[in-house]
N, C-alpha and C positions, 0 to 999 in steps of 0.2 A: 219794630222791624228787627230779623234777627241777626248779628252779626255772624260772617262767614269767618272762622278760625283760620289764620293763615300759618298759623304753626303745625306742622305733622309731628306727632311724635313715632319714635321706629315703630313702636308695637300698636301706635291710636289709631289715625285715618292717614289710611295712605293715599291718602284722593286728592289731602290737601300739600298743602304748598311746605317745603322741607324745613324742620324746625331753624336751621341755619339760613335761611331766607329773611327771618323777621327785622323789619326796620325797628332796630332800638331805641326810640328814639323819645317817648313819655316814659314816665317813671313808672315803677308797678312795684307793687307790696309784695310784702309777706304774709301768705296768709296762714294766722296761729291758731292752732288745733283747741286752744282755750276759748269756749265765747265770751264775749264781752271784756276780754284782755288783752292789751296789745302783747303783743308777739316781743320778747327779750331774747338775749341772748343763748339762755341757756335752754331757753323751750324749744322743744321737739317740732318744729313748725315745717312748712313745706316751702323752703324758698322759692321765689321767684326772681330769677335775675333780669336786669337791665341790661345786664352786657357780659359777654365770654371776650376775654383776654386770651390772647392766639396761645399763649405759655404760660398755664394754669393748672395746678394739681388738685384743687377744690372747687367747685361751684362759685362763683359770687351769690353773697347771701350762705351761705351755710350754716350753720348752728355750730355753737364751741360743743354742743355734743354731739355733733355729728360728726365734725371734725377730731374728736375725741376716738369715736368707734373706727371712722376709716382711718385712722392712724395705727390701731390693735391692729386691725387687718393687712395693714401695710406692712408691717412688722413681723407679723408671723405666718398668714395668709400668702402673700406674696412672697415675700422674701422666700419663705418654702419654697415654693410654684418657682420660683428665678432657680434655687438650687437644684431640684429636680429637674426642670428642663434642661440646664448646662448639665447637667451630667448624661444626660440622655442624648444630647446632640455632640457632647464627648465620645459617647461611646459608639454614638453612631457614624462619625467622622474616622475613626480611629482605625478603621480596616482602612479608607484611603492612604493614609498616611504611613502605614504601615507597609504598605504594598509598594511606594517608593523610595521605602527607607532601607532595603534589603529584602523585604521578603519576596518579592518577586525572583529575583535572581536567586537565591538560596533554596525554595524550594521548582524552581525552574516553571514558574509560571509566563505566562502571554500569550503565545501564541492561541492557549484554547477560550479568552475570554472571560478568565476563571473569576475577575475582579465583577466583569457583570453579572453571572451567575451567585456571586456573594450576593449582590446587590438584587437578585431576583428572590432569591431564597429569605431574606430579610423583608420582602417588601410583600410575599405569598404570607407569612407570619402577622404580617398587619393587618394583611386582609381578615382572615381569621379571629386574629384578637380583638380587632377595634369595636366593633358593634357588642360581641358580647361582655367586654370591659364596659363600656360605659352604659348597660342597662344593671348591670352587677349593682356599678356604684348608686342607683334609686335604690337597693336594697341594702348595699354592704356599707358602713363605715369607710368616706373616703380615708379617713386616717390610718385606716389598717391597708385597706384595699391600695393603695398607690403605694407608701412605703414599701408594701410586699412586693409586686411587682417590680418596684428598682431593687429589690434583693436578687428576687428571680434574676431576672437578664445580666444583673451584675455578675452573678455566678457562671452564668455562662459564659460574659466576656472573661472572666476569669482562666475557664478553662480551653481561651483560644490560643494561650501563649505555651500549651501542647501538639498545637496541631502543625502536623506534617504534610497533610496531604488536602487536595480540593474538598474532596466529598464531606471530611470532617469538618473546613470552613463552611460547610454548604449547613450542614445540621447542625452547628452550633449558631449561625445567623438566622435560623426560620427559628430557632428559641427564643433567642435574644428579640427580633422580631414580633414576636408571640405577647411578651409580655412589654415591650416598649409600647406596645398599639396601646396601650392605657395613658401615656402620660401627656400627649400634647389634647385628645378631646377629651380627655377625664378632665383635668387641671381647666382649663376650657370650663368646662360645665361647671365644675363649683365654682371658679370666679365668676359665672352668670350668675348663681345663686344668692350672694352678695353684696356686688357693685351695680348700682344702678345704669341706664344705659350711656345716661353723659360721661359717667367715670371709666366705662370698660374701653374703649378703642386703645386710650393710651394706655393703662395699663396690662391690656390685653401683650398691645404692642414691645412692654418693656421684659411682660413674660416670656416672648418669640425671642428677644433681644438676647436674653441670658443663653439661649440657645445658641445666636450667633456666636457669642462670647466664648462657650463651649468648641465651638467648631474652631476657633481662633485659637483657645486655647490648644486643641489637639496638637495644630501645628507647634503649637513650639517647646509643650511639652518632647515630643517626637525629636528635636531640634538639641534639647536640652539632655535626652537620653544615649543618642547616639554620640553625642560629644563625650557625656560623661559614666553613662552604661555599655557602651559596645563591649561584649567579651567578656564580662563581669558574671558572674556563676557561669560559666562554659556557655553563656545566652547570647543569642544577637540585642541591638538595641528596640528593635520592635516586638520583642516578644515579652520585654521589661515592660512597656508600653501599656500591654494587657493587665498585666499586672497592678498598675501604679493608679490603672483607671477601674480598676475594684476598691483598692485602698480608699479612695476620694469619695466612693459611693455610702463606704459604711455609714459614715458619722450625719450625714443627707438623711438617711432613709432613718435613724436616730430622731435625730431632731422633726422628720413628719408626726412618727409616732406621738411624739410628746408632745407638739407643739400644733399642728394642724385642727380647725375646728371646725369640720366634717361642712355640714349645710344650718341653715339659719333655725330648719326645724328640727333636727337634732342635739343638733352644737351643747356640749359640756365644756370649754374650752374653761378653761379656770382663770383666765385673762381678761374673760367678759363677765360682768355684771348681770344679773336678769333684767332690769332695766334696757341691758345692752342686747340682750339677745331679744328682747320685743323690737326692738327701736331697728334692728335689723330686718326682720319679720317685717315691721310696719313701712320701710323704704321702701322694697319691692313690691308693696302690696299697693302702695300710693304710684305706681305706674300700671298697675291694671295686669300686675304678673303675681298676682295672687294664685299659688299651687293648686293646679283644677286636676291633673291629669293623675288617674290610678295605675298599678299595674296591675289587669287585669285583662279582662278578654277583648276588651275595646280598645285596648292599645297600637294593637297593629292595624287597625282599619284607622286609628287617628293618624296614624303614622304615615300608612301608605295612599291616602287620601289627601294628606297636606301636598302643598305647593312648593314648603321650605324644600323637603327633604328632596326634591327632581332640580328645583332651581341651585342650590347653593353645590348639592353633589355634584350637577353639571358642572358647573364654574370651576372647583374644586378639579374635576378630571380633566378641565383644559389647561387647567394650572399644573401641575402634572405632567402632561402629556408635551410641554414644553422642553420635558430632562432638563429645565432650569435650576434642578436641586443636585445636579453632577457637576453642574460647570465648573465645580471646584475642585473636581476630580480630571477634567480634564484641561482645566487649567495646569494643574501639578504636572499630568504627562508633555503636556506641549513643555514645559517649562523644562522637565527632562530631557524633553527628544533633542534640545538647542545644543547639548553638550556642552553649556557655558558657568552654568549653577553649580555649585555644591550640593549637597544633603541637606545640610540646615536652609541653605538658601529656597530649595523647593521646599522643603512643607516652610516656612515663613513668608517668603511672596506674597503666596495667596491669601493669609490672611488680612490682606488689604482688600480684597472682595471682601473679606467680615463685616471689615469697617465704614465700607458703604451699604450693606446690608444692617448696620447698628442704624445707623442716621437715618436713613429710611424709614426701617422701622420708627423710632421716635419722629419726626417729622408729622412721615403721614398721619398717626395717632392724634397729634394735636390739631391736625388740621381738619380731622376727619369729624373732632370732636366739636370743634370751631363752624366748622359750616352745615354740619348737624346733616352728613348726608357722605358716604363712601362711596358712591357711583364717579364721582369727577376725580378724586383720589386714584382710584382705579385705570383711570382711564391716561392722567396723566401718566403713572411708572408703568404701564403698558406702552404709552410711546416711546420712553426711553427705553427702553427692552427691547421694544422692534429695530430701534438703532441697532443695540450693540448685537442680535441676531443674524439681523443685514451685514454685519462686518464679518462673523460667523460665514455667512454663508459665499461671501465675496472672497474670503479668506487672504485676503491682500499682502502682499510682499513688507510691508510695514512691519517691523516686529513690532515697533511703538503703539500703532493703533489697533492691533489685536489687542495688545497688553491692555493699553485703554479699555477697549470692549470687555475683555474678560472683568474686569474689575469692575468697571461702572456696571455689568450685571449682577451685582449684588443689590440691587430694587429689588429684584424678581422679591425676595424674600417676606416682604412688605405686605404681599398677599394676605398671607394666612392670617396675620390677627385682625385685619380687616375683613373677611368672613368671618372670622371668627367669631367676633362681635358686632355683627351682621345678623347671623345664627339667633345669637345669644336673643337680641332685640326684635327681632319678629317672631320669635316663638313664643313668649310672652312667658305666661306658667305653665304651661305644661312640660312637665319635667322631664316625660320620657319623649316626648319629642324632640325637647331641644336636646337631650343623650343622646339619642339616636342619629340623628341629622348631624351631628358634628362627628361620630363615631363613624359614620356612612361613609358619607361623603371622602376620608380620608381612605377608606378601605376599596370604594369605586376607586379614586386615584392611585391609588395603588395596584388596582388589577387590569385598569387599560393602560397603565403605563408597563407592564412587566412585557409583555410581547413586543409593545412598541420599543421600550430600549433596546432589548436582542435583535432585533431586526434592525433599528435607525440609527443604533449607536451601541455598539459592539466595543469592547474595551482595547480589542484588536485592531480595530481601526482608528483609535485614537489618535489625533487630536483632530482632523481632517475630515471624517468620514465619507471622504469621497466618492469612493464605493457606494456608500448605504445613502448617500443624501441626505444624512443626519439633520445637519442643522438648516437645509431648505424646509423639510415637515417645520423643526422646532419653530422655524418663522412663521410657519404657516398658523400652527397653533397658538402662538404670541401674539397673533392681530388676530384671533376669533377669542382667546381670553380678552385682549384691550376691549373689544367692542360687547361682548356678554356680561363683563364685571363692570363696564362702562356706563352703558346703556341697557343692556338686554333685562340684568334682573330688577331695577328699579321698575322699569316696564310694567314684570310682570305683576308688583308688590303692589303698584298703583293701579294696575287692573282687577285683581281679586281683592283689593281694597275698596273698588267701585263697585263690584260685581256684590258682595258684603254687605255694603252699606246702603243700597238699592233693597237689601231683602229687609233690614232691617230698623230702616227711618219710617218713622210712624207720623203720618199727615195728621194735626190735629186741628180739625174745622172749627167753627162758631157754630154755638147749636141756635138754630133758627126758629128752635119751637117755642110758641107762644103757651 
């Protein structure tokens, strides 16, 4: 009689029961790639664990060479991906802050909206870049291809600490824009390449993190300039700002070059061993994400015919369409409008939104990894979010519980490497799909949000949106993310997992002939 598998894995059978479900509870081996030898320490075996600890950075069961390799990766792989993304959400934060630090008043900006229009023209630049950056990287050397890209955009932010006037903020953010669309699904895509699926949520998650940390940091860099740069070369303190956040970039896009080690079938890194770069090869390939997909003519029909790439880009555009990735910009302005803060105190505040945006993110990572299934993850920091939306949209005499809400919506942020490594796991190997699909999906969110914010959320009618209804949509859109990242695409993954597995199970009878 055959036993029914009650383990799912993200990329196996989605029909069955989620690999976080399993009762732990006999013991189970190791099974070692030697026959007729037990499985040691240092052999390349396939653990199987007994039990996932809620606060774990390795498998139980691991091999000391395994733990050997994901350590090189953690070191240079990662650590990269952490500095690259803080400096990109550096940079991307940095026109906020900026814009309450003086420069709004100095070049007589507000009334025309000029801060959302940065923020359209920056997010038209994603659209653009994102898909063609990350089908590049199946061809180009990540190690050249991302460094370059944080050179590009660095250059640009460089040259915002000239501008005088909107239109010039306008064409210098659809640049920057342009080439930032490479680094949150490039970066993405090769830690899929890598890390097998137990390992990626949390470190997906710690790569978003660094991002937070960046946005944190913007604030108080800005805090630190104005104290101690205002007026310094004939400049205001925001225009140093630009400056200081190309500086930071150089020595990042340095250390990719040298140190980044592209994809497992490429990879020269000089840190790895040939032993190491099989043993990497052969991780990936022992979950059944052994590289099938060409770029060739059949690409785009793989492509536009998946399932991933309509369900996670949806998700993705209701994530988005929330303006959950402003609240820190209109946190800053409420925080203004009060006439009670200083300068250093409005960009500093909010970085306490960061830092429940950091926790979050690491939380959910482990837990997501722990119950071996991101749909309830999802579902709960969606209910906290419709909380602090509801207080948004109630907008209550409290200055205390606004504050609260503003802050405690830093969950929202938790999202993304939770698709992310979502993405990564049901695409299995196919390369250019999982590129695409993460590259997409960012670029849809980006382009139904650009009309949605000018219309729902206008920088002019900040903090309030009375007028536009702002943050009644945002709620609106915040309980149809909770319920489609909740429920809706698990759904759909167990349904073309049935639908799948129905073409493909082969009934094997007793042959009855005499």
């Amino acid at each position: 009689m055959r036993r029914q598998n009650a383990a799912r894995p993200e990329n196996g059978d989605p029909t069955a029961l989620p690999s976080g479900l399993i009762d732990h509870k006999e013991p189970l081996t190791t099974i070692s790639r030697s026959q007729g030898k037990p499985p040691t320490e240092s052999d390349n075996s396939i653990p199987i664990s007994n039990e996932r600890r809620w606060f774990h950075w390795h498998e139980s069961g691991t091999s000391k060479a395994d733990k050997k390799l994901i350590f090189k990766l953690d070191w240079f792989l990662l650590s990269f991906s952490c500095l690259y993304f803080f400096i990109k959400q550096l940079d991307g934060n940095n026109i906020s802050n900026a814009y309450v630090s003086g420069m709004k008043e100095e070049l007589g900006f507000g009334p025309g909206n000029e801060l959302s229009w940065m923020n359209t023209y920056f997010n038209i630049g994603q659209i653009v870049g994102g898909p063609l950056s990350n089908l590049a990287l199946t061809v180009i050397r990540p190690r050249f291809w991302l460094p370059g890209c944080l050179v590009a955009w660095s250059l640009f932010v460089l040259f915002l600490f000239k501008c005088n006037t909107a239109s010039e903020f306008y064409g210098l953010r659809f640049c920057i824009g342009f080439f930032e669309s490479a680094a949150w699904p490039g970066v993405q895509y090769v830690l899929g390449c890598w890390y097998r699926k137990s390992e990626m949520a949390r470190r997906s998650g710690l790569f978003v993190m660094s991002g937070v940390l960046g946005q944190m940091f913007s604030g108080y860099l800005q805090s630190a300039l104005f104290t101690g740069m205002e007026g310094k070369g004939g400049m205001s303190s925001w225009r140093w700002l630009f400056i200081f956040d190309f500086v930071l970039a150089v020595p990042v896009a340095i250390y990719g070059i040298i140190f980044y080690p592209d994809t497992p079938e490429n990879t020269t890194a000089f840190y790895l061993s040939e032993s190491e770069r099989q043993r990497a090869r052969a991780r990936i390939e022992e979950e059944g994400r052994t590289p099938v997909g060409k770029m060739d003519r059949t690409v785009f029909t793989r492509i536009l015919t998946s399932w991933q790439l309509y369900t996670f880009s949806l998700g993705y555009a209701f994530w988005t369409l929330t303006c959950g990735s402003y609240v820190t910009q209109y946190f800053s302005i409420w925080l203004k409008s009060l006439n009670i803060y200083s300068v250093p105190q409005i960009n500093n505040i909010p970085t306490a939104l960061g830092a429940v945006n950091f926790f979050f993110m690491l939380t959910s990572g482990f837990v997501a990894d722990k119950i071996g299934r991101r749909g309830p993850v999802c579902f709960a920091v969606g209910c906290l979010l419709t909380f602090c939306f509801a207080v948004f949209t109630a907008w209550p005499a409290s200055r205390h519980l606004k504050m609260a809400a503003f802050i405690l919506s830093g969950c929202y942020g938790c999202y993304t490497p939770l698709l992310a490594g979502w993405v990564n796991s049901s695409c299995g190997g196919d390369q250019q799909l999982r590129a695409f699909t993460l590259a997409f999906m960012v670029s849809l969110g980006q382009a139904v949000v650009i009309p949605f914010q000018q219309l729902q959320f206008p920088s002019g009618e900040a903090p309030t949106f009375t007028r536009t209804h702002g943050w009644v949509s945002g709620l609106c859109f915040v309980i149809i993310l909770t319920l489609w990242t909740g429920f809706g695409i698990e759904s759909v993954e167990w349904l073309v997992g049935r639908k799948e597995k129905g073409k493909s199970v082969i009934v094997d009878e007793p042959n009855n002939d005499v």
